[in-house]
mmCIF entry with sequence, helices, sheets and N, C-alpha, C, O atoms, coordinates in Angstrom:
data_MODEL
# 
_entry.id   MODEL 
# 
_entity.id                         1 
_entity.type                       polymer 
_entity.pdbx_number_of_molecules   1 
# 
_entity_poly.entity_id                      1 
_entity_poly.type                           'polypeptide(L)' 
_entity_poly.nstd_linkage                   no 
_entity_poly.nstd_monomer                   no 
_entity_poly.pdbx_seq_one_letter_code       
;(UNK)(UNK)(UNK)(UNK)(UNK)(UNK)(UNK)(UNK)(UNK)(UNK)(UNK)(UNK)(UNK)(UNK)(UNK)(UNK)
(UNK)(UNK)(UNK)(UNK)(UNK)(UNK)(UNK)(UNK)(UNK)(UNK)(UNK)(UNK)(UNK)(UNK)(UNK)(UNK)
(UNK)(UNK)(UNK)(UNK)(UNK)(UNK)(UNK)(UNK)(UNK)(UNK)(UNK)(UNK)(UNK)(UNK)(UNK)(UNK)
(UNK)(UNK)(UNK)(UNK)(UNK)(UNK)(UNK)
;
_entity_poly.pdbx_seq_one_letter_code_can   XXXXXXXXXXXXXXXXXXXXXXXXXXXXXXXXXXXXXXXXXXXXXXXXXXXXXXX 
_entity_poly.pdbx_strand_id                 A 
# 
loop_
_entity_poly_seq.entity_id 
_entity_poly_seq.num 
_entity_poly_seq.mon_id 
_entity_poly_seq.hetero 
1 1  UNK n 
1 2  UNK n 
1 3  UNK n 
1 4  UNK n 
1 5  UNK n 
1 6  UNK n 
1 7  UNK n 
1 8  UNK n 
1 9  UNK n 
1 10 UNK n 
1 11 UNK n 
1 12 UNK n 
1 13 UNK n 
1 14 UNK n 
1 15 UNK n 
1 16 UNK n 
1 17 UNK n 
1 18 UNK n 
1 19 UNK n 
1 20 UNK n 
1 21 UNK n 
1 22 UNK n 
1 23 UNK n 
1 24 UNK n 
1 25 UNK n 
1 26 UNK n 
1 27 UNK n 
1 28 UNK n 
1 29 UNK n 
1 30 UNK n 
1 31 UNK n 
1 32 UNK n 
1 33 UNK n 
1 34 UNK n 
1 35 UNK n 
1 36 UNK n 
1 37 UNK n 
1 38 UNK n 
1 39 UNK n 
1 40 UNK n 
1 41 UNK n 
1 42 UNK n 
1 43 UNK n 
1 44 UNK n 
1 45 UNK n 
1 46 UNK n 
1 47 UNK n 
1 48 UNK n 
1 49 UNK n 
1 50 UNK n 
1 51 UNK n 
1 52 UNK n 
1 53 UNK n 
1 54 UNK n 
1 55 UNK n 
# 
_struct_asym.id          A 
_struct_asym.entity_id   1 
# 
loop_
_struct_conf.conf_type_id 
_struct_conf.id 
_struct_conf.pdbx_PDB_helix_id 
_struct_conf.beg_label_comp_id 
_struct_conf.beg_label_asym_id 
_struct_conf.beg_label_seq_id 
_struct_conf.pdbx_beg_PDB_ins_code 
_struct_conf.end_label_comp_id 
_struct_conf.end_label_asym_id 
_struct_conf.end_label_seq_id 
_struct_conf.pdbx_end_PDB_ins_code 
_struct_conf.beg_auth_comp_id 
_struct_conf.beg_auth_asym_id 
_struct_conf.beg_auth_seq_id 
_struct_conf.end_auth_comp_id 
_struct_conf.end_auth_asym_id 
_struct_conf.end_auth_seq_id 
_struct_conf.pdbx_PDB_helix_class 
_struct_conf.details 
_struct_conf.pdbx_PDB_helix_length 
HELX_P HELX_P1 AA1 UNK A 3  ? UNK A 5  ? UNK A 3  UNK A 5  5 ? 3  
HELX_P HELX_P2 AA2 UNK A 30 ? UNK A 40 ? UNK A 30 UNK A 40 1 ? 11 
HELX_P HELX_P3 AA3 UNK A 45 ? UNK A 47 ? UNK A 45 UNK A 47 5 ? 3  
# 
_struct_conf_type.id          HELX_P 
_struct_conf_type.criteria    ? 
_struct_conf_type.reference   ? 
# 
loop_
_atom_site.group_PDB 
_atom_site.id 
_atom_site.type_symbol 
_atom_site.label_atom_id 
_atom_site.label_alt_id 
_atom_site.label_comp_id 
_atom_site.label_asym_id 
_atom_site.label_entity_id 
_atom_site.label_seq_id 
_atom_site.pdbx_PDB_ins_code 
_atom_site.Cartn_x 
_atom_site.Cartn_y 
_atom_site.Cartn_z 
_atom_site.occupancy 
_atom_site.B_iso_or_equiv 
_atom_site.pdbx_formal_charge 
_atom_site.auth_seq_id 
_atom_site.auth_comp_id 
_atom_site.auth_asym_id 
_atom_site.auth_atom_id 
_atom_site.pdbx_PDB_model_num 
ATOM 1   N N  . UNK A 1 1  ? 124.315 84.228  96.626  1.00 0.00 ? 1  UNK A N  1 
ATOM 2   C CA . UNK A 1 1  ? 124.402 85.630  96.309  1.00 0.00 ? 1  UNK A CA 1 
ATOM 3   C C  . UNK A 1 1  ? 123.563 86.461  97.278  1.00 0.00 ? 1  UNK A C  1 
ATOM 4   O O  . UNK A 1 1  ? 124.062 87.345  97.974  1.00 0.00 ? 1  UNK A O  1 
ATOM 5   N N  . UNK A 1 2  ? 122.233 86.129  97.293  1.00 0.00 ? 2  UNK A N  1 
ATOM 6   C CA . UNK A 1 2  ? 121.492 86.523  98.464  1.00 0.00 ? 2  UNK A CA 1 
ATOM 7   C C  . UNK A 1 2  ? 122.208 86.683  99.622  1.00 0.00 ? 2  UNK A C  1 
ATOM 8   O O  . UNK A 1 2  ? 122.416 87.864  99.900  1.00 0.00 ? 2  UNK A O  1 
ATOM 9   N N  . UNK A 1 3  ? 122.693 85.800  100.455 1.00 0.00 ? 3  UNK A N  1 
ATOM 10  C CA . UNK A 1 3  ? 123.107 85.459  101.358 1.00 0.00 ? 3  UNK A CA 1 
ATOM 11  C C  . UNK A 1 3  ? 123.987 86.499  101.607 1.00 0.00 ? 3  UNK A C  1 
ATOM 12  O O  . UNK A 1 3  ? 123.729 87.141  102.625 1.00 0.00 ? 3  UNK A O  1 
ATOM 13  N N  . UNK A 1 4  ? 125.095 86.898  100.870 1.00 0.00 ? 4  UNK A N  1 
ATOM 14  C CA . UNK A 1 4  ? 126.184 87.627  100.398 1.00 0.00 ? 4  UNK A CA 1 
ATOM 15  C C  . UNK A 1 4  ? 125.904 89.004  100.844 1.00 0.00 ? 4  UNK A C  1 
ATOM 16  O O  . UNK A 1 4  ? 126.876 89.513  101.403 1.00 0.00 ? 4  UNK A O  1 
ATOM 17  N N  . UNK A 1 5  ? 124.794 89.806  100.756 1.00 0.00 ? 5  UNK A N  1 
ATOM 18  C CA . UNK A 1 5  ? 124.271 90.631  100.846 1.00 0.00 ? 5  UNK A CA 1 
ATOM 19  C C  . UNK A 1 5  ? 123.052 91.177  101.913 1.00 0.00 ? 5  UNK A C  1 
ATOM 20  O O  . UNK A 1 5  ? 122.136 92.000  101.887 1.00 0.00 ? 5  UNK A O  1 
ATOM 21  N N  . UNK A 1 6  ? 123.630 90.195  102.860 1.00 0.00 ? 6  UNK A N  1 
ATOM 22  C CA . UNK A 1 6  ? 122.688 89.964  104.164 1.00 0.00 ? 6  UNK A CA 1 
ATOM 23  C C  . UNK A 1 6  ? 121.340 89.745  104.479 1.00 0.00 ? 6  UNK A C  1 
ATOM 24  O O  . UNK A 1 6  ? 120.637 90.250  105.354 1.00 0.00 ? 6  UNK A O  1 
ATOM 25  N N  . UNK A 1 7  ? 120.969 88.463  103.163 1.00 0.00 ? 7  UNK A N  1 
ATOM 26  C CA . UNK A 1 7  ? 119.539 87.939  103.496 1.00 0.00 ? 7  UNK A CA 1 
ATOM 27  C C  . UNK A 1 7  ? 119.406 86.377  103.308 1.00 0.00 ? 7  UNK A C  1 
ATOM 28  O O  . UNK A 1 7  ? 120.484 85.813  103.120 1.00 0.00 ? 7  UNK A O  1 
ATOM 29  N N  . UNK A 1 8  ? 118.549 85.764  103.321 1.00 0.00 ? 8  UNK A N  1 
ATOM 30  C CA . UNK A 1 8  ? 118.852 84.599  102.482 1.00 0.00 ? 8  UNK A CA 1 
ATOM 31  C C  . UNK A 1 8  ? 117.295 84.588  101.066 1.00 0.00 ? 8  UNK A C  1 
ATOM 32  O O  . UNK A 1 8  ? 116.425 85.349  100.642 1.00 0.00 ? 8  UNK A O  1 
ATOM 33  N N  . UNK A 1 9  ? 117.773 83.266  100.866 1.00 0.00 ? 9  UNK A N  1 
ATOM 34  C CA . UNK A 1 9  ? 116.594 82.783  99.694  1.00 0.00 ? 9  UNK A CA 1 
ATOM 35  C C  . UNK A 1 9  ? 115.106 82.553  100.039 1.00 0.00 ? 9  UNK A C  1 
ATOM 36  O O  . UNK A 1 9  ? 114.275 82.708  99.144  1.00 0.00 ? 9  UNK A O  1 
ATOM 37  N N  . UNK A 1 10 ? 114.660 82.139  101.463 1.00 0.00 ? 10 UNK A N  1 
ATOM 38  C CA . UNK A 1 10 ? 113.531 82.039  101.744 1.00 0.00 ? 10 UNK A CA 1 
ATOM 39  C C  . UNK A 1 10 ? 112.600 83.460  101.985 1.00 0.00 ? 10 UNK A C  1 
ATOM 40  O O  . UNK A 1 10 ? 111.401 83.657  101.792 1.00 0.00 ? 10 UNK A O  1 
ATOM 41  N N  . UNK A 1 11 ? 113.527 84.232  102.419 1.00 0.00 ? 11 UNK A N  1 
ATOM 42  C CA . UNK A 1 11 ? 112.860 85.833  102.605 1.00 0.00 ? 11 UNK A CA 1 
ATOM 43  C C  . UNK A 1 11 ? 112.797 86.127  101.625 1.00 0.00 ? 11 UNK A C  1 
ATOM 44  O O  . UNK A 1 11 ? 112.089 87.102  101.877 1.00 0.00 ? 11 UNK A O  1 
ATOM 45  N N  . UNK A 1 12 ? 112.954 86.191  100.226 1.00 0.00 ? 12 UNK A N  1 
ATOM 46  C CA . UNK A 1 12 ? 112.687 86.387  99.056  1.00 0.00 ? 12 UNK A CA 1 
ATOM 47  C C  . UNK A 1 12 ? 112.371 85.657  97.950  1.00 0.00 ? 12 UNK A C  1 
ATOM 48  O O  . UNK A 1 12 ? 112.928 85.602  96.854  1.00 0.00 ? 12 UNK A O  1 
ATOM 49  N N  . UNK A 1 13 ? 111.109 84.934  98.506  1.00 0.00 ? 13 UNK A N  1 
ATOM 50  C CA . UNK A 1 13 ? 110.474 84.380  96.971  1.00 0.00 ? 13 UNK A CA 1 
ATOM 51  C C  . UNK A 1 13 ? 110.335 84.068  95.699  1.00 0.00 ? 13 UNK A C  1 
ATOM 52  O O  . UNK A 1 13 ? 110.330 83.071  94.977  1.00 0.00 ? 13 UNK A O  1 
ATOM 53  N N  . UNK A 1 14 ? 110.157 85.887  95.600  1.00 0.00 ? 14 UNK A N  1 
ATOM 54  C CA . UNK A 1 14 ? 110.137 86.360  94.556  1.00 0.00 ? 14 UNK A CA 1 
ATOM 55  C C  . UNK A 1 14 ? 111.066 85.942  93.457  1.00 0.00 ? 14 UNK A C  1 
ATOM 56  O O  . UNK A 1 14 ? 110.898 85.384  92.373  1.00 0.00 ? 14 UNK A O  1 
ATOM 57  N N  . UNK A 1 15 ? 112.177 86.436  94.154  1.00 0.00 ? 15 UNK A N  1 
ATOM 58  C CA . UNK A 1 15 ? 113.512 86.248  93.087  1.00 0.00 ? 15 UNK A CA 1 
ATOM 59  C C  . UNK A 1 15 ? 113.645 84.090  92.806  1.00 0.00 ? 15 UNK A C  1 
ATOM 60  O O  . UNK A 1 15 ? 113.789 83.128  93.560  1.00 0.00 ? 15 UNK A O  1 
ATOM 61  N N  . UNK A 1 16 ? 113.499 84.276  91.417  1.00 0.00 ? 16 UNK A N  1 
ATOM 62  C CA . UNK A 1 16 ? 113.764 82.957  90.968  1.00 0.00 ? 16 UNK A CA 1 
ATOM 63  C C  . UNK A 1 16 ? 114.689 82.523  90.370  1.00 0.00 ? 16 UNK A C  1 
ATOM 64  O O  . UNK A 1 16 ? 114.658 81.303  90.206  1.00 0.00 ? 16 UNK A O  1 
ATOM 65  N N  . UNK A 1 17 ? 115.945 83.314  89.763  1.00 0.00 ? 17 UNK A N  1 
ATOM 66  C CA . UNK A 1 17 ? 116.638 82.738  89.382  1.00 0.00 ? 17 UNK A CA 1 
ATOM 67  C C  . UNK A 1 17 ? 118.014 83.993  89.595  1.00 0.00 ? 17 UNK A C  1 
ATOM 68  O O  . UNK A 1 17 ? 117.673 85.175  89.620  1.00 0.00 ? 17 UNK A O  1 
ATOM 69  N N  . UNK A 1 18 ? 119.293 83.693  89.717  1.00 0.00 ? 18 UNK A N  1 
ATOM 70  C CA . UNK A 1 18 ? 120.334 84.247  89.486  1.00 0.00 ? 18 UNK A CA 1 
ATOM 71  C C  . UNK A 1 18 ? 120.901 83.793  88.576  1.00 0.00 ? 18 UNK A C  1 
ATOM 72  O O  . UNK A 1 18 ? 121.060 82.625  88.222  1.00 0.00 ? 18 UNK A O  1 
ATOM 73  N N  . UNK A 1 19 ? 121.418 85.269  87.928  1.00 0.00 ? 19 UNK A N  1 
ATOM 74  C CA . UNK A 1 19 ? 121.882 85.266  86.959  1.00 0.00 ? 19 UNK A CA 1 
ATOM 75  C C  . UNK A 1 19 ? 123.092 85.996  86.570  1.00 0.00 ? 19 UNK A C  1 
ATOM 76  O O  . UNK A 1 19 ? 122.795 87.098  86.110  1.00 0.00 ? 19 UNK A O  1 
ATOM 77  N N  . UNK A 1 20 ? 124.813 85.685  86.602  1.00 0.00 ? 20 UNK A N  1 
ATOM 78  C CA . UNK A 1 20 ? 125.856 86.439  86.691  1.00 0.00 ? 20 UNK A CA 1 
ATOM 79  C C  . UNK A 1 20 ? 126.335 86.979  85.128  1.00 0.00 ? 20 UNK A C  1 
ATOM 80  O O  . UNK A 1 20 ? 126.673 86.415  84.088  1.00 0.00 ? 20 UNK A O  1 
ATOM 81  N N  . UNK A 1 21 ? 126.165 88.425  85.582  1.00 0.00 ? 21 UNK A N  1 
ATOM 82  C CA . UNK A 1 21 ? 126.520 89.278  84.206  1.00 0.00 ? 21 UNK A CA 1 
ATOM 83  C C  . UNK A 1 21 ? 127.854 89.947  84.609  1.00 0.00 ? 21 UNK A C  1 
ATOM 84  O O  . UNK A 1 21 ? 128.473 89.940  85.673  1.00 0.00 ? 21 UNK A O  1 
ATOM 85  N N  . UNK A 1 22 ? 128.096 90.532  83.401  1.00 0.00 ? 22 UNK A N  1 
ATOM 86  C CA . UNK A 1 22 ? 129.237 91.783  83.812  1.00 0.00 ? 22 UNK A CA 1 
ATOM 87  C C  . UNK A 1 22 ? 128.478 92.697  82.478  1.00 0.00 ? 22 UNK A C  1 
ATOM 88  O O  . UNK A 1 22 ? 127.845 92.323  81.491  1.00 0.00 ? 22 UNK A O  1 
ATOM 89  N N  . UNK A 1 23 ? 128.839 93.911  82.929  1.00 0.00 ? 23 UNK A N  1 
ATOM 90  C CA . UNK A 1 23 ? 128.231 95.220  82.396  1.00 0.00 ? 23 UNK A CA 1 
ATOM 91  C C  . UNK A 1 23 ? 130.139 95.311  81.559  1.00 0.00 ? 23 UNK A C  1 
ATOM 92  O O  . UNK A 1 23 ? 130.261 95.385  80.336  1.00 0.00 ? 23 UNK A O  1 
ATOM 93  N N  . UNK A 1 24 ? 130.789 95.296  82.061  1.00 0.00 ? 24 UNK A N  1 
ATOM 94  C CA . UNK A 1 24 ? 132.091 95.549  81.150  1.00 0.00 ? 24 UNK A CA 1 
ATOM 95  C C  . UNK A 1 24 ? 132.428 94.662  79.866  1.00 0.00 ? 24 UNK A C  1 
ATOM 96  O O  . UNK A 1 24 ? 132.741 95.026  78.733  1.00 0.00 ? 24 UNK A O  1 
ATOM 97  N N  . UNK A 1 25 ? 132.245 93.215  80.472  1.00 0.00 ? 25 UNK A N  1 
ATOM 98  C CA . UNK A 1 25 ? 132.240 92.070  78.939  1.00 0.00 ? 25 UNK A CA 1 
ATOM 99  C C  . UNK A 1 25 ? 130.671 92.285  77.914  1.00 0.00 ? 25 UNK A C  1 
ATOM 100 O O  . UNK A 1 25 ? 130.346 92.380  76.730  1.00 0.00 ? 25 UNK A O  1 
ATOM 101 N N  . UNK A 1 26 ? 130.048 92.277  79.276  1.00 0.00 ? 26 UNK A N  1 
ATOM 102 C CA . UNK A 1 26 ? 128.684 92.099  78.203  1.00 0.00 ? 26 UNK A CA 1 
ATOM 103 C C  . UNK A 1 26 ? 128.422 90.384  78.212  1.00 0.00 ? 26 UNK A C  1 
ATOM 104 O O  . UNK A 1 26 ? 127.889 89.735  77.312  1.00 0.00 ? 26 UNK A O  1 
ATOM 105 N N  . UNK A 1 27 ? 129.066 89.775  79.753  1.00 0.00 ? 27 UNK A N  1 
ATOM 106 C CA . UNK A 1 27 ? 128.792 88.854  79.085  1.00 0.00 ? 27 UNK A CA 1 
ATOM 107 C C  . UNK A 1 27 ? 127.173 88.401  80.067  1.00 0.00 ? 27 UNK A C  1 
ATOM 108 O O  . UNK A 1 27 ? 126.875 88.797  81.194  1.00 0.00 ? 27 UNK A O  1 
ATOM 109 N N  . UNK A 1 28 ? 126.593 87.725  79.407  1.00 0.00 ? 28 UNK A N  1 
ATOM 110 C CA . UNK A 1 28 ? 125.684 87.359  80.232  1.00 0.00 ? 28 UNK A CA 1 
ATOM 111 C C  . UNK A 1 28 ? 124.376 87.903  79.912  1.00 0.00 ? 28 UNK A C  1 
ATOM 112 O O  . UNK A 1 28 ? 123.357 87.241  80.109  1.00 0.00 ? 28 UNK A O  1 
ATOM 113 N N  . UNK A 1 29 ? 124.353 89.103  79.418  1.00 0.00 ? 29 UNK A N  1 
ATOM 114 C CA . UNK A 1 29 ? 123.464 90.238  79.314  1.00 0.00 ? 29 UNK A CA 1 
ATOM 115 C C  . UNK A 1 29 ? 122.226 90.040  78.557  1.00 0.00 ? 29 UNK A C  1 
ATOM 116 O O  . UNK A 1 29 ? 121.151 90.554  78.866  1.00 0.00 ? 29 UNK A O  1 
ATOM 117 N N  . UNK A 1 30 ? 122.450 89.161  77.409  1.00 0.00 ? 30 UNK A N  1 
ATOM 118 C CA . UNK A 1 30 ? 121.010 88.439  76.621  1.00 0.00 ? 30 UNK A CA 1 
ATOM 119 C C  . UNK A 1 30 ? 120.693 87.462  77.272  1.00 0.00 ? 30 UNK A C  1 
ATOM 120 O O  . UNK A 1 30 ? 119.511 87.685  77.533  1.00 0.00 ? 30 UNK A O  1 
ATOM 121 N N  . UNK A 1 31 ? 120.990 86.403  77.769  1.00 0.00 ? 31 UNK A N  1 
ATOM 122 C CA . UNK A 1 31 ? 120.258 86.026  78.726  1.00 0.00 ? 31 UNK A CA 1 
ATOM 123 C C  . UNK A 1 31 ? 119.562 86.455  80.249  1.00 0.00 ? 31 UNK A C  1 
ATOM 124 O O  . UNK A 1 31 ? 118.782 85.881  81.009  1.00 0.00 ? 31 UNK A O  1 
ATOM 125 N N  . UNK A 1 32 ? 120.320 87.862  80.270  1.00 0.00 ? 32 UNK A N  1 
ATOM 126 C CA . UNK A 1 32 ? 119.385 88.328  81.214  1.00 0.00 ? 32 UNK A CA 1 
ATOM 127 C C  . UNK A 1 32 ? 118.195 88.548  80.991  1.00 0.00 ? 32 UNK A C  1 
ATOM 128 O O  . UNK A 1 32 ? 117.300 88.222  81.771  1.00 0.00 ? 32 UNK A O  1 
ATOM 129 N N  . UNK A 1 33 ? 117.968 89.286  79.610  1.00 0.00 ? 33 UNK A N  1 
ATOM 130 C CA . UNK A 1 33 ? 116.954 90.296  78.705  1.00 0.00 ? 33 UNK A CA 1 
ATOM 131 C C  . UNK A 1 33 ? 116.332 89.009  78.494  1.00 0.00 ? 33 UNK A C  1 
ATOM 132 O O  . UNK A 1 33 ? 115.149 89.195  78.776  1.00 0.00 ? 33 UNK A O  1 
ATOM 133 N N  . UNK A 1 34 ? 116.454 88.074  78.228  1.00 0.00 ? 34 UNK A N  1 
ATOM 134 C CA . UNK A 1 34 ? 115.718 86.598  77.946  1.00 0.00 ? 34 UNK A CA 1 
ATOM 135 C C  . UNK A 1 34 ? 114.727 86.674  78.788  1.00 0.00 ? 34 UNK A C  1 
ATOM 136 O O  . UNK A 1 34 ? 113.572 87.034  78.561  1.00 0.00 ? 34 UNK A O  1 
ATOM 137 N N  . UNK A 1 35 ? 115.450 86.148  80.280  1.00 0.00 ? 35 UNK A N  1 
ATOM 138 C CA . UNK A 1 35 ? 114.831 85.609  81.000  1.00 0.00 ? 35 UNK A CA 1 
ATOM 139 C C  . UNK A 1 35 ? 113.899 87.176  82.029  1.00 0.00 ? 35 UNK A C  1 
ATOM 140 O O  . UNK A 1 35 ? 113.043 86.869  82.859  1.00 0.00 ? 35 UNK A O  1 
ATOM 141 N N  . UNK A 1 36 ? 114.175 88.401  81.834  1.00 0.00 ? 36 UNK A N  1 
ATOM 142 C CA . UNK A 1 36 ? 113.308 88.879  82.027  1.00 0.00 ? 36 UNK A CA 1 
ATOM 143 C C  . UNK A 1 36 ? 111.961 88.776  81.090  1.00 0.00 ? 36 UNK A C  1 
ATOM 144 O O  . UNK A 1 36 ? 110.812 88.521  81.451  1.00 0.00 ? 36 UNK A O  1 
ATOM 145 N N  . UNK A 1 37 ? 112.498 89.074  79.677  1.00 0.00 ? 37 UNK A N  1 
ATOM 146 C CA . UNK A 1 37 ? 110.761 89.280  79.331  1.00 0.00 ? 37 UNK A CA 1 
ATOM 147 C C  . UNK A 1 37 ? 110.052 87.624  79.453  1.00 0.00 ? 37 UNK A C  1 
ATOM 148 O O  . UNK A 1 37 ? 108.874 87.303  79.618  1.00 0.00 ? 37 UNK A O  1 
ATOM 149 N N  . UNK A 1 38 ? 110.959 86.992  79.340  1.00 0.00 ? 38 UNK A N  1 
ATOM 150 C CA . UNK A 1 38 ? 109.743 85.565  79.702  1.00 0.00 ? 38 UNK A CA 1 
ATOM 151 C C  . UNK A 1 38 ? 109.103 85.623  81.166  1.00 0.00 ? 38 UNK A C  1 
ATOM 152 O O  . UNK A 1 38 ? 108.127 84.908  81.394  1.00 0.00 ? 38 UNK A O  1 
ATOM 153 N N  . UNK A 1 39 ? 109.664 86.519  82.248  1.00 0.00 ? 39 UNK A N  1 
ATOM 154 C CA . UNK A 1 39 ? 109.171 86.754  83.548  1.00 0.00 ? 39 UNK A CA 1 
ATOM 155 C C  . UNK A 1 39 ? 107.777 87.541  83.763  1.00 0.00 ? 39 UNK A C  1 
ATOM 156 O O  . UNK A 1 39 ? 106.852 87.565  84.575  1.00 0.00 ? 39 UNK A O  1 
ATOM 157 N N  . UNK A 1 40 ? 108.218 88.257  82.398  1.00 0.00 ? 40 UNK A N  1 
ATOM 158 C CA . UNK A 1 40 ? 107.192 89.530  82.699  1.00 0.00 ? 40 UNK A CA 1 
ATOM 159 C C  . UNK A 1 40 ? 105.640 89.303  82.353  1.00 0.00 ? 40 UNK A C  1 
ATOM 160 O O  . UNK A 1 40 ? 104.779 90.122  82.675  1.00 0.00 ? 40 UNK A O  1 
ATOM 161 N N  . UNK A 1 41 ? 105.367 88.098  81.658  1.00 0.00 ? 41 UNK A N  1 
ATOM 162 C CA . UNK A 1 41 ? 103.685 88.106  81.466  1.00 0.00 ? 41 UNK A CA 1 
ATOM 163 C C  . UNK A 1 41 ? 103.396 87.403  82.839  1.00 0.00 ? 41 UNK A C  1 
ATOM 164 O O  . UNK A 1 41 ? 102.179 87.297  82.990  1.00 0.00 ? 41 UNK A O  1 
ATOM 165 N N  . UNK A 1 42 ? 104.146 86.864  83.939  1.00 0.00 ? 42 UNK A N  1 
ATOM 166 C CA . UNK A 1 42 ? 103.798 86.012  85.039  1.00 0.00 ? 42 UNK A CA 1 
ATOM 167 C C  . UNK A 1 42 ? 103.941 87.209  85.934  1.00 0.00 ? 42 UNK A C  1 
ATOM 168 O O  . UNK A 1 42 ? 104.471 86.896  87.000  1.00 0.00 ? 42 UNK A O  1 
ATOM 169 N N  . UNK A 1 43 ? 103.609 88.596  85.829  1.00 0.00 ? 43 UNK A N  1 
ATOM 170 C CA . UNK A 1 43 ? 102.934 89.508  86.825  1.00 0.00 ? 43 UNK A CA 1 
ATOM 171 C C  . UNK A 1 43 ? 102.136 89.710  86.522  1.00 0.00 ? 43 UNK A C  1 
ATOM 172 O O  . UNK A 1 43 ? 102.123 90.046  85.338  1.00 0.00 ? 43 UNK A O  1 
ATOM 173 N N  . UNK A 1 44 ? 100.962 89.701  87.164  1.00 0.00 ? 44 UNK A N  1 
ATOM 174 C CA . UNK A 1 44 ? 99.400  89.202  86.914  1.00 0.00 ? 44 UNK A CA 1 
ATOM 175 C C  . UNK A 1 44 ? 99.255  91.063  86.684  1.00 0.00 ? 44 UNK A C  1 
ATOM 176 O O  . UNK A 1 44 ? 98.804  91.363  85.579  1.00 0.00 ? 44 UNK A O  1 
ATOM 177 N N  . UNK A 1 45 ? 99.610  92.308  87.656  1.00 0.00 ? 45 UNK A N  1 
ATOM 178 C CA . UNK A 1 45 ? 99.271  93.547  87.135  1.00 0.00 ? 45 UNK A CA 1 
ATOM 179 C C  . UNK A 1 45 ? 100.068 93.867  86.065  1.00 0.00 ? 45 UNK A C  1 
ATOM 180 O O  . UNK A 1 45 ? 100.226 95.082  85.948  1.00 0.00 ? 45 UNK A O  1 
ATOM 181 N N  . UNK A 1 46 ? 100.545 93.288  85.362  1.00 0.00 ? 46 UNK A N  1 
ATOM 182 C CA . UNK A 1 46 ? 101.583 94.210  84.385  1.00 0.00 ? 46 UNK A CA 1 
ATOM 183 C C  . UNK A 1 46 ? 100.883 94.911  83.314  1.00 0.00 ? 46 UNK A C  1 
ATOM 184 O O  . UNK A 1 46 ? 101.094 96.030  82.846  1.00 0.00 ? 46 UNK A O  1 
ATOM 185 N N  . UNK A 1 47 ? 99.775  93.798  82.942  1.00 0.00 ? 47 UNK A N  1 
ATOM 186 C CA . UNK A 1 47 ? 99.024  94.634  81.646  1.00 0.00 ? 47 UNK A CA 1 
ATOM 187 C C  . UNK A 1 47 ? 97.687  95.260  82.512  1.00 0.00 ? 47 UNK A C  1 
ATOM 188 O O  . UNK A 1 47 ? 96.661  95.055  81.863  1.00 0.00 ? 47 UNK A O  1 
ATOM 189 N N  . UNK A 1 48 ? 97.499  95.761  83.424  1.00 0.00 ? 48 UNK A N  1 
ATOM 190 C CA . UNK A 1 48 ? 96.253  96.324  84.112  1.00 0.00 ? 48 UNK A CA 1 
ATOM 191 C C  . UNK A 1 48 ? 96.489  97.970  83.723  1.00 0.00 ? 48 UNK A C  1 
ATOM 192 O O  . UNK A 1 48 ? 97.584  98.533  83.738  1.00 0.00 ? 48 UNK A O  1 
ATOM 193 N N  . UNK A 1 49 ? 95.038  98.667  83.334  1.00 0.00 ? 49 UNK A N  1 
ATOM 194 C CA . UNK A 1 49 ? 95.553  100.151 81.880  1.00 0.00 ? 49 UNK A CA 1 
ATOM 195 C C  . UNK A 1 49 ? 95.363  100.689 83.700  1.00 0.00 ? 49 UNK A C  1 
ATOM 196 O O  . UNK A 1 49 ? 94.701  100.153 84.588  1.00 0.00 ? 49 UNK A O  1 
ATOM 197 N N  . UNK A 1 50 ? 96.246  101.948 83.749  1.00 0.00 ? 50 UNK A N  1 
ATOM 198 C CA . UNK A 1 50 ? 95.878  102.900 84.568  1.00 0.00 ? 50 UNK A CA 1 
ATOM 199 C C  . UNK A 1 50 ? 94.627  103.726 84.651  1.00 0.00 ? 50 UNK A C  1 
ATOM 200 O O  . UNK A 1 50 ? 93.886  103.900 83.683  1.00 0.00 ? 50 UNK A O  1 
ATOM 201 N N  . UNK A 1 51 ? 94.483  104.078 85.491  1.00 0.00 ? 51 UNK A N  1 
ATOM 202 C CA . UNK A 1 51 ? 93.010  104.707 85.582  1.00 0.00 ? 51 UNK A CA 1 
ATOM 203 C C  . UNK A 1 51 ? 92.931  106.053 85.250  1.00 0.00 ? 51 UNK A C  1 
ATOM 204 O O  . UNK A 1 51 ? 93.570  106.689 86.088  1.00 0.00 ? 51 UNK A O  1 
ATOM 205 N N  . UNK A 1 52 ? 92.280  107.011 84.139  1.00 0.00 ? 52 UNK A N  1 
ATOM 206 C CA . UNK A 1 52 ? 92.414  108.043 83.576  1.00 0.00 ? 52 UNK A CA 1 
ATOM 207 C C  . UNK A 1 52 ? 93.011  109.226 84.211  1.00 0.00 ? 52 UNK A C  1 
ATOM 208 O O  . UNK A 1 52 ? 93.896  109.977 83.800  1.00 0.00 ? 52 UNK A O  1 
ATOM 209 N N  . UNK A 1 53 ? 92.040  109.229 85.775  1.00 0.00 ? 53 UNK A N  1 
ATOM 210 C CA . UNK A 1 53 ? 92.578  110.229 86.672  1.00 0.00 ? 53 UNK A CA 1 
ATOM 211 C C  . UNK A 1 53 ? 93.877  110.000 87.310  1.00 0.00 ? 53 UNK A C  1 
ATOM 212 O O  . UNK A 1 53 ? 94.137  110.683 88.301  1.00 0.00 ? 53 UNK A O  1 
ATOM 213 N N  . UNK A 1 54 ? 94.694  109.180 86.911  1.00 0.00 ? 54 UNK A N  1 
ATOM 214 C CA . UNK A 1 54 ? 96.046  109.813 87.341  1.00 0.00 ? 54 UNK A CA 1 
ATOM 215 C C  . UNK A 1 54 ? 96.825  110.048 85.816  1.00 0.00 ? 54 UNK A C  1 
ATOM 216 O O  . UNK A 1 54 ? 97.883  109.471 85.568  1.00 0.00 ? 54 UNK A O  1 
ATOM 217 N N  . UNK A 1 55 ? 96.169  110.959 84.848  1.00 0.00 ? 55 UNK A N  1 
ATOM 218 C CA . UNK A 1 55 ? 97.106  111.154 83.957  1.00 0.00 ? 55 UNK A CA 1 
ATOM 219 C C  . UNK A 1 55 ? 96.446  113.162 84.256  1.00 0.00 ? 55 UNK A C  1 
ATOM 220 O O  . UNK A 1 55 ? 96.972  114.084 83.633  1.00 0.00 ? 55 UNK A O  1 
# 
């Protein structure tokens, strides 16, 4: 898929898994939502509070 889109898999790390949805069936779509929030405590800033002065 990467590839597809003029890069490959080693230039992007990050990305760990593909995952084929369709927005018209719906199919696919809870396991997207799955496998994001199980992603999301493995960003080390996610829970870091903002700092007062930028509110």
């Amino acid at each position: 898929m990467i590839e597809t889109y003029g890069g490959n898999s080693t230039a992007y790390p990050q990305i760990t898994k593909l995952i084929a949805t369709s927005c018209k069936t719906g199919a696919r779509i809870e396991q997207l939502v799955q496998e994001i929030a199980s992603q999301i405590d493995a960003i080390l800033p996610i829970k870091d509070l903002l700092p007062n002065s930028w509110f």
